[in-house]
N, C-alpha and C positions, 0 to 999 in steps of 0.2 A: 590412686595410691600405688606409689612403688613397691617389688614384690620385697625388697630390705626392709621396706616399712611395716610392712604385715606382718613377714616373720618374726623382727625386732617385737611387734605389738603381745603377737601368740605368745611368745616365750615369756615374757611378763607376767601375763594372766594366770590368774587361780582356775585348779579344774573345779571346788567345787562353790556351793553357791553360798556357803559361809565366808568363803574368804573374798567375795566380789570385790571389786578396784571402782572406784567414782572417777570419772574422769579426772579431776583432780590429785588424786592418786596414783593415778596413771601419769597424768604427765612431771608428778615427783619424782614415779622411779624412771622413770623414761631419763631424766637430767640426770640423776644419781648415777643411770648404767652406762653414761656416756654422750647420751645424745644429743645433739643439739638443742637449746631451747627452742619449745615449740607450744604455740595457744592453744587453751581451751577447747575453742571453736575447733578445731583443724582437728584433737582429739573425737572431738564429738564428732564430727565427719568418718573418720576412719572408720571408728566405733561401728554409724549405721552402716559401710559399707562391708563390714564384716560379718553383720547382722546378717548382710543379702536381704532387705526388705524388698516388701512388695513380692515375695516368691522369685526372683531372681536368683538360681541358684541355693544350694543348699548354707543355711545356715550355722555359723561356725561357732555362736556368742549366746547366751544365756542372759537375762537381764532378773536383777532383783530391785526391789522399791527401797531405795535407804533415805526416808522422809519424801521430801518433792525432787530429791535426786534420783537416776538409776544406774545401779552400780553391775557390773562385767563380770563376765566369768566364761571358760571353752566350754565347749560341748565336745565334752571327750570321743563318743563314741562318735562326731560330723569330722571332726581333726583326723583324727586316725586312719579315718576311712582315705582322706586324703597321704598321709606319712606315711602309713604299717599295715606293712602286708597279716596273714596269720603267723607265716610263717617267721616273722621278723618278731612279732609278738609271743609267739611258744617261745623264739630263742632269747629272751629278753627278761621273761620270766622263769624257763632256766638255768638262764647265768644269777640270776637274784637269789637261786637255791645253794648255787654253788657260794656264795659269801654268805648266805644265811639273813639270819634276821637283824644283823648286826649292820649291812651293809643296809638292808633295806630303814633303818630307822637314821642311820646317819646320813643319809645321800641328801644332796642337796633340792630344793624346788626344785628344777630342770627336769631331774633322776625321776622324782616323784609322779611330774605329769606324764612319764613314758611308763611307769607302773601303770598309772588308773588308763591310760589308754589299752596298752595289753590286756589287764584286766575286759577291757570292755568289748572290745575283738574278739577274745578268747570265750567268752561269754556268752556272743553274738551265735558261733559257730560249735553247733554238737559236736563235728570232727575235730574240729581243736580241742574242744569240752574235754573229749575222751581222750588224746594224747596228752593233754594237760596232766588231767588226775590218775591216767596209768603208765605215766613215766617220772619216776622218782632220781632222785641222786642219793645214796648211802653211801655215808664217809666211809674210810678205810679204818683198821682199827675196832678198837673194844668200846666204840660208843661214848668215848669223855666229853664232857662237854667241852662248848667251844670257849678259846680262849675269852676274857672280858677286855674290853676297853673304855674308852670314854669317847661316844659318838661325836662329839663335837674333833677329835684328832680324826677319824677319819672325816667331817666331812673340810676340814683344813687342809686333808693331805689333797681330796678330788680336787679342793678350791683350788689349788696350787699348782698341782698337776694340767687342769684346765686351761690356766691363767698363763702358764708357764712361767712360774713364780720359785724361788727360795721356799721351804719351810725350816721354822725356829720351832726347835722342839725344843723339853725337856726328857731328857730320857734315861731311865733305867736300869743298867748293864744289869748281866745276871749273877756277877756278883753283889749288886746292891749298890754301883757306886750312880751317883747319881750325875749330872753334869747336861749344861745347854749346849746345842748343837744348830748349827745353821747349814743345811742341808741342801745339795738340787733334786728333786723327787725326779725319780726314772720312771717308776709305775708302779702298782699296785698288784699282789699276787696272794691266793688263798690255798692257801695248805695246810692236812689235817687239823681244821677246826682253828688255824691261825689266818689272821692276816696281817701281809710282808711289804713296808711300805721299802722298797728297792731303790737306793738314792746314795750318793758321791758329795764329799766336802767340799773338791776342788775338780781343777782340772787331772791333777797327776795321781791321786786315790786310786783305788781300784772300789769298783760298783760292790754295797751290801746288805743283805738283808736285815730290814732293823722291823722286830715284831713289835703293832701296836701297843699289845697287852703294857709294854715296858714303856710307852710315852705316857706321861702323863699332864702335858699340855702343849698344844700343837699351835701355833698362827701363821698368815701365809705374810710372808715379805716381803717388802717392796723390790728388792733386785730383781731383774733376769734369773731364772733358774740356767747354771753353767751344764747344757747339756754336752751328749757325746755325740759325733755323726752317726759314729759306727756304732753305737750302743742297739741291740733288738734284743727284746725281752723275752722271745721266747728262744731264742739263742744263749741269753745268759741263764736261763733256767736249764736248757739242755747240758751248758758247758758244766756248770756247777753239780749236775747229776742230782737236780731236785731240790737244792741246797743242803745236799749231803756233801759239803765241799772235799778233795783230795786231802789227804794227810800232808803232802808234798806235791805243790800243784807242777814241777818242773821232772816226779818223778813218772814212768812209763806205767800204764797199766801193770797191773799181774794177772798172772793165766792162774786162777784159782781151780783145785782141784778136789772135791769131796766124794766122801762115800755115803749114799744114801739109801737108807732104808726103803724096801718096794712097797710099802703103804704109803710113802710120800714122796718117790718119785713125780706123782702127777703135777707136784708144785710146779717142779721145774718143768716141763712136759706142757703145760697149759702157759705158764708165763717163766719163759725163760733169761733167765739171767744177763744174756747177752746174745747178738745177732748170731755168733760162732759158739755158740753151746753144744756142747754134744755130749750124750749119754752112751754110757755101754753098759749093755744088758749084762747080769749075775753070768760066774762061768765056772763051773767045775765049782771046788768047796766053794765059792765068794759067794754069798748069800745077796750080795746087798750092787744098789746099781753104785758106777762111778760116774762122776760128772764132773767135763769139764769146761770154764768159761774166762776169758776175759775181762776183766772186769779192772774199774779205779779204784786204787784205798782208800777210801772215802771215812769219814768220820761214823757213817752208819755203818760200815760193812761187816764188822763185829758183834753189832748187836744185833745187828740180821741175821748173823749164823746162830747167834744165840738163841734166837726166837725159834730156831728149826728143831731147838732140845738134844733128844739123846737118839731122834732121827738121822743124824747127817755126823760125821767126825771130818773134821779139815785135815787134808793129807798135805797139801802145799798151798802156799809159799808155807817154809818153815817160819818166817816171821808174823802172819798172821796167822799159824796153828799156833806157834808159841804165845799172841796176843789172846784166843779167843782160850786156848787152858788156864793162861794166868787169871782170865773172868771167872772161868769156873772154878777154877779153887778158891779164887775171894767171895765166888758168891756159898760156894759149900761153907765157908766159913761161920756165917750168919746160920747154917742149921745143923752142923755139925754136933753130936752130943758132947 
């Protein structure tokens, strides 16, 4: 048996022994996924040699009784041994945390049997055991839940993505307007508690975030997906600054300049604003540190100062002190007596 034939075979196969395949079964999807039409016989050959009968090597296949037939299934933890390393199985099952339980119930078969093998590695191994369950990921934020979708959109988008296919959505805007879209998917990104399906109309668009939660029916389409050469994703996540996009994507940074209280200095001080930040310590009367950074005007950066309260006053640009007082006097509004 060729080594495309085995792997072609493995990939098919159910990991557990409810979902076993009868030869018969196998050689349906075998033709459905592409393959050339091929006999009975010739499946049931592959079969025992995947078996490895007779002790020949370790066995890969699982066998259940379905009447006078017997129906297939991997042996997660013989496969893996051969695939995945520990260390490929810790990072596997921490990237499944980082999209949550949302990714993990939508992902396709494929996805699935690279879960129960991780699982079963990690399982195998007390030192994994314990990096396993004493390394956590904590969102950023006050804990909201994660946004909802409808699992079948993502697993259209991975299909798609996969296939390098078109997806036809339905989708959302946030003001309510509703409208189908036919799409080339870029890639898939998870951000507080969202996920951002990254995908262009045409050729001449420019690449954007379009969040699930607002699809509400996804299918993959028969074209080509129109991608970009130059498209890399964690390039347009840098450029975009997080998908905090620029106010004016053609205008220059501004050099931001605040005054910040010395109980929350350390914000900046631990995670700074920008690579050229710099602080000056309190001097003569000035109670309070100054900081200064470069930084993009970005759609967040306003509420960002706002999150810092009555810690920090923005001394420059004068057009973002003037943006972030104008917030404060419409938000004094709502409590004012």
């Amino acid at each position: 048996m060729k080594l495309k034939t085995g792997v072609h075979l493995l990939r098919m196969l159910p990991t557990r022994p409810e979902g076993a395949l009868t030869t018969a079964e196998i050689s349906q999807r075998w033709t459905r996924n592409g393959g050339a039409p091929v006999d009975i016989r010739s499946i049931q050959r592959y079969m025992e040699q995947l078996r490895a009968k007779d002790g020949e090597g370790p066995a890969l296949l699982g066998t259940e009784k379905r009447g006078r037939e017997r129906a297939y299934y991997l042996l997660t933890s013989q496969v893996a041994n051969w695939f995945m390393t520990e260390e490929a199985a810790l990072d596997l099952q921490l990237s499944r945390d980082v999209f949550g339980r949302a990714l993990r119930a939508g992902s396709k078969s494929n996805a699935g049997k690279l879960a129960d093998m991780a699982e079963q590695i990690v399982a195998a191994s007390p030192e994994a055991q314990r990096i396993r369950e004493r390394l956590q990921i904590a969102p950023d934020g006050i804990g909201r839940l994660p946004a909802r979708f409808e699992t079948e959109v993502l697993r259209a988008a991975i299909d798609a993505i996969g296939k390098n296919r078109k997806l036809k959505l339905t989708y959302k805007s946030s003001q309510g307007k509703v409208a189908g879209e036919l799409v080339s998917p870029l890639g898939l990104v998870a951000k507080d508690g969202t996920i951002y399906l990254v995908a262009v109309r045409g050729l001449t668009d420019s690449p954007r975030p379009l969040p699930l939660h607002r699809v509400s029916a996804a299918e993959v389409h028969f074209q080509q997906a129109q991608l970009r050469p130059e498209f890399e994703l964690k390039k347009y996540i840098l450029d975009s600054h997080q998908f905090s996009h620029p106010l004016d994507p053609k205008a220059d940074p501004v050099v931001l300049k605040l005054r910040v209280a010395p109980e929350t200095i350390y914000h900046f001080k631990e995670r700074p604003l920008s690579a050229d930040q710099k602080e000056l310590a309190p001097k003569g009367a000035e109670p309070w540190w100054v900081v200064t950074a470069t930084v993009p005007n970005t759609l967040l950066l306003v509420p960002f100062l706002l999150s810092m309260g009555h810690w920090i006053e923005v001394v420059e640009p004068a057009d973002v002190r003037a943006k972030t007082a104008e917030r404060v006097g419409e938000m004094w509004a709502h409590y004012a007596p």
